[in-house]
C-alpha positions in Angstrom: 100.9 73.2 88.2 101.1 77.1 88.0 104.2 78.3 90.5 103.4 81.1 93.0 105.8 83.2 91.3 104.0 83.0 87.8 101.1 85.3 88.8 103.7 88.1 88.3 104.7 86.9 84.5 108.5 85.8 84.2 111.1 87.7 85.7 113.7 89.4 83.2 116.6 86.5 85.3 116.1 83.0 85.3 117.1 82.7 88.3 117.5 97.4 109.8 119.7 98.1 105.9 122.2 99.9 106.2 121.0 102.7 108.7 122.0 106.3 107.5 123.8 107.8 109.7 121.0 111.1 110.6 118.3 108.1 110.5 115.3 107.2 108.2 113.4 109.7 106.2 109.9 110.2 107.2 107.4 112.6 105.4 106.8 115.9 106.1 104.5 118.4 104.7 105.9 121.4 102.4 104.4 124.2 104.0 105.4 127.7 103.7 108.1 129.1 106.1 109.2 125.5 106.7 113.2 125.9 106.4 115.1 122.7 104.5 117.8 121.8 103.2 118.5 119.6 99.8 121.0 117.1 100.1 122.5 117.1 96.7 123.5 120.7 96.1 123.6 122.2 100.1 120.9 124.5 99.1 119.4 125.7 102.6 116.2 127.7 102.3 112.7 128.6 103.4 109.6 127.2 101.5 107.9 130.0 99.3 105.9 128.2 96.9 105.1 124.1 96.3 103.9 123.6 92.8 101.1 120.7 93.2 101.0 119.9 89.6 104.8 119.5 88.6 105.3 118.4 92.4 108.4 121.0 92.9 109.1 122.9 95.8 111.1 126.3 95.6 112.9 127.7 98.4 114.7 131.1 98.8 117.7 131.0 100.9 119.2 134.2 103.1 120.5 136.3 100.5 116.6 135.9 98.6 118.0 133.4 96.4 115.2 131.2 94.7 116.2 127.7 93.5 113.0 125.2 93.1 113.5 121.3 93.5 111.1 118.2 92.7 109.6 117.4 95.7 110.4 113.9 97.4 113.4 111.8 99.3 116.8 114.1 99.8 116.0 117.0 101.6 116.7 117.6 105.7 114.8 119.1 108.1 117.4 120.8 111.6 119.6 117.5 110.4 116.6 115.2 110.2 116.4 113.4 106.7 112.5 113.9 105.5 110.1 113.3 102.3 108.8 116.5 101.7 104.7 116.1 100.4 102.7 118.7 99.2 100.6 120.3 102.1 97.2 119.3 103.3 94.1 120.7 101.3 92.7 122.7 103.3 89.0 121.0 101.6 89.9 117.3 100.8 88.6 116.0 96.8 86.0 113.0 96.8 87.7 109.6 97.9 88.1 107.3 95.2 87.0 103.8 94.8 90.4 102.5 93.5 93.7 102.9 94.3 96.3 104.1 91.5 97.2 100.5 91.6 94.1 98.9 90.6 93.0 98.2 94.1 90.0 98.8 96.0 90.2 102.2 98.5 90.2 101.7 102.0 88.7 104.9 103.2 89.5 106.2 106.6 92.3 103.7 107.0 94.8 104.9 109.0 98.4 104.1 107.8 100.3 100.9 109.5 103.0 101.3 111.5 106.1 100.5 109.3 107.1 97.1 109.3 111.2 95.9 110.1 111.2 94.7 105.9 112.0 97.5 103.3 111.6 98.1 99.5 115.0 99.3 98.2 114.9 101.2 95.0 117.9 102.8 92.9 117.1 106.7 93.0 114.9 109.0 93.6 112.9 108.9 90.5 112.0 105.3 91.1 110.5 106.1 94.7 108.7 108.7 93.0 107.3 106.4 90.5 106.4 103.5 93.3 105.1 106.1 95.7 102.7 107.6 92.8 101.2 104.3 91.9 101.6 102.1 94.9 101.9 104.7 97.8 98.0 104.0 98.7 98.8 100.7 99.3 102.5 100.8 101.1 100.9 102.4 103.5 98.1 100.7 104.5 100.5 97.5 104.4 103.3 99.9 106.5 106.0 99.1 103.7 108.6 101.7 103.7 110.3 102.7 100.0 114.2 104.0 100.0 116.1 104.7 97.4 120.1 103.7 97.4 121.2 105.6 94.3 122.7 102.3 92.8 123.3 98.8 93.8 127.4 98.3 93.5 127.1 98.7 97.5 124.4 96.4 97.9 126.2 93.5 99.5 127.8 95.4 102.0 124.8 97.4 102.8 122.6 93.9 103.5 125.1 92.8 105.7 124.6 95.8 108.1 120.7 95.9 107.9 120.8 91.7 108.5 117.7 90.6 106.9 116.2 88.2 108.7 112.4 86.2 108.9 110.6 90.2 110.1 113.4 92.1 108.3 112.9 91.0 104.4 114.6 93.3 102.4 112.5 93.6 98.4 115.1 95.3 95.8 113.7 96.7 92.4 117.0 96.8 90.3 116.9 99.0 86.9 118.3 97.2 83.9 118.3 93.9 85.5 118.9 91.6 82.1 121.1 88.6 81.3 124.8 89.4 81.2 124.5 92.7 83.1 126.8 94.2 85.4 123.6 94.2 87.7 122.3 90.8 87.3 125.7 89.3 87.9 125.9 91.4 91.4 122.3 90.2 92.0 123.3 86.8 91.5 125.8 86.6 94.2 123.8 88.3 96.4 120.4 85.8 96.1 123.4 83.0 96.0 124.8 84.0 99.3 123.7 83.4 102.6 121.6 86.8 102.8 119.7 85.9 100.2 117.2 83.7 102.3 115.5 87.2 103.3 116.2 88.7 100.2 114.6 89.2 96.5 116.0 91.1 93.9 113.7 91.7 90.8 114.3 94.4 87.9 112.7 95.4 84.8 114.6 95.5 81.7 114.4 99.4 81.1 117.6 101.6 81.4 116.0 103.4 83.5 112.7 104.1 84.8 111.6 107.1 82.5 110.8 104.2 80.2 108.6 102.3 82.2 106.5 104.9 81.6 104.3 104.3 78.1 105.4 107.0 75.8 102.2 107.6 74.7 101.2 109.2 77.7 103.9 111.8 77.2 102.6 112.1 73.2 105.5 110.1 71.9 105.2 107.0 69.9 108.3 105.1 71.6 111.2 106.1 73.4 114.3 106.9 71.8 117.7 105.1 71.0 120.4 106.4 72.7 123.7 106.6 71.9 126.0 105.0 74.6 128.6 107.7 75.0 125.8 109.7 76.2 123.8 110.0 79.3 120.4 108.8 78.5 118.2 110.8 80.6 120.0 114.2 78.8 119.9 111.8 75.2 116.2 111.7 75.9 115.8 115.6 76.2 118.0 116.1 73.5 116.2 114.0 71.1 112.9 115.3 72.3 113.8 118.8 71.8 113.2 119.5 75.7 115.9 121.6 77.4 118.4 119.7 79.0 121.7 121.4 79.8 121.5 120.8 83.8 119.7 118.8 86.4 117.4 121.6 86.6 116.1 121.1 83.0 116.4 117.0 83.5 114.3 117.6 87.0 111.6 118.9 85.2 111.6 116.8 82.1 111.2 114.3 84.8 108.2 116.0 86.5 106.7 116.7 83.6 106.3 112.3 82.8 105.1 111.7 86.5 102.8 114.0 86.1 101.7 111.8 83.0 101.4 109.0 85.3 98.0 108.6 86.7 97.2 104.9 87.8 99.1 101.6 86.9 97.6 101.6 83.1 100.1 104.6 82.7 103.1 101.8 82.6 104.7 98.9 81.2 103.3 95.8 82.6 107.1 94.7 83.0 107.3 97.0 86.1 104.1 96.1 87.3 104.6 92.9 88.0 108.0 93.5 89.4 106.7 96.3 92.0 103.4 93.6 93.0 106.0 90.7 93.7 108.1 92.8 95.9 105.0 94.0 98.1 103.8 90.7 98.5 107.3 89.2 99.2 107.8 91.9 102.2 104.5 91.3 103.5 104.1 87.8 103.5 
C-alpha cells in the first residue's frame, strides 16, 4: 500500500519560532513617498520608483542618493519589519482560473487569518521563489513564509517558538543530501523531542537559483562550480553576467524570477518538497 508521504515522490533523506525581536514582517505596499529602511546595508530612503517587472524598489535617501533593492522580506518600516509588494493597480488584469501552482483560483477570497504554524525557509530568495508560485495559495490557507538565512541556529530557534499540535513548524532546507552538514543537523532535530511538530524537507540544489529550469533563462543546464568559489558569483561569471557586488547578484537574481511564471517553470524536486510542507502545516 502507497504511504501518504509517497504522493510527493521520495524525499532526498531516508529518513511562535523564534520571535524577532521588532516582531513579524507583514506586507506592505511600495508606494511612492513611503520612507524604509533595508536591513542589510542601513540604507534609509523614500520610495521613488518600484520596477514591476524586475520587482526592485529604488529609494533616495536625504542627501538624493539613489540605491534600488529587490523588493521582498528585509526592509523596516518607523522600526516595523515589513514585505514590501508592488502597489495596487489602480485597474486590476482578468483573474485567472489557476493559480501559479496548478490550482484552481478562488476569486474574491479573502486571505485567512495566519495560522500559529510557519514555513521556514533559508533566505530571501527562497521566499521569493515560494511566494511567486505558491503565494495564491498560502494565503488563502493563512500560512506565513520566513526566511532564517541558514539553519546552523535551527535547534535553538525551535526551542523558543515551541512547536506544538497548532504551532507546526515546515522547514525547506537547501542542499539537504546524504552526508551533508545540513542533513546531519536535520537529523538531530526530527530525532529530538521537537521533532513531533516538526518536518524538515530539502531539495538537492545548492541553492535555489537551480531549481529553476535553465531553459527558462535560455541556458541548457546550469553550471559546475568550482568550490573555492561562491556559486551565486560562479554562476554570473560563467554566464558572462556582471557580478562584482550584490547589486549585480540582486539582479541576476531578478532577472530568473522573472523567468518563473507558474510551477512548470521548476524542477519537480522542489515541487514536491514545497506541496508536503503546506499540507504538513495545514493538516
Amino acid at each position: 500500500m502507497t504511504s501518504p508521504r509517497d504522493r510527493y515522490g521520495s524525499d532526498v533523506l531516508s529518513t511562535d519560532w523564534r520571535k524577532p525581536p521588532r516582531g513579524r514582517s507583514t506586507e506592505m505596499p511600495a508606494e511612492a513617498g513611503l520612507v524604509v529602511e533595508e536591513v542589510s546595508t542601513d540604507w534609509c530612503g523614500e520610495v521613488v520608483a518600484v520596477d514591476r517587472d524586475l520587482r526592485t524598489v529604488t529609494l533616495e535617501d536625504r542627501r538624493n542618493k539613489r540605491r534600488t533593492f529587490p523588493m521582498g522580506p528585509g526592509f523596516l518600516v518607523e522600526g516595523k519589519p515589513v514585505v514590501l509588494v508592488p502597489p495596487v493597480r489602480a485597474k486590476a488584469p482578468a483573474a485567472p482560473t489557476r493559480t501559479a501552482s496548478g490550482s484552481v483560483a478562488v476569486q474574491g477570497a479573502k486571505a485567512r487569518v495566519a495560522r500559529a504554524s510557519r514555513i521556514f525557509v533559508e533566505g530571501r530568495h527562497d521566499a521569493e521563489l515560494v511566494e511567486r508560485v505558491w503565494g495564491d495559495d498560502l494565503r488563502i490557507e493563512g500560512v506565513v513564509v520566513e526566511f532564517l538565512g541558514g539553519v546552523d541556529d535551527l535547534s535553538e530557534a525551535l526551542r523558543d517558538f515551541r512547536p506544538g499540535p497548532e504551532r507546526k513548524v515546515g522547514v525547506l532546507v537547501d542542499h539537504l543530501v546524504p552526508g551533508s552538514k545540513e542533513s546531519k543537523i536535520a537529523g538531530r532535530i526530527q530525532a529530538s523531542p521537537l521533532g513531533q511538530h516538526v518536518l524538515i524537507v530539502g531539495h538537492p540544489f545548492i541553492d535555489i537559483w537551480a531549481a529553476v529550469k535553465p531553459e527558462r533563462i535560455g541556458k541548457r543546464a546550469w553550471p559546475e562550480v568550482p568550490r573555492h568559489l561562491e556559486w551565486k558569483k560562479g554562476v554570473c561569471q560563467q554566464f558572462g553576467w556582471p557580478h562584482r557586488d550584490q547589486a549585480d547578484i540582486a539582479r541576476a537574481w531578478q532577472f530568473i524570477l522573472s523567468k518563473v511564471n507558474s510551477w512548470d517553470d521548476l524542477d519537480p524536486a522542489l515541487i514536491g518538497r514545497v506541496e508536503e510542507l503546506i499540507d504538513f502545516v495545514t493538516s
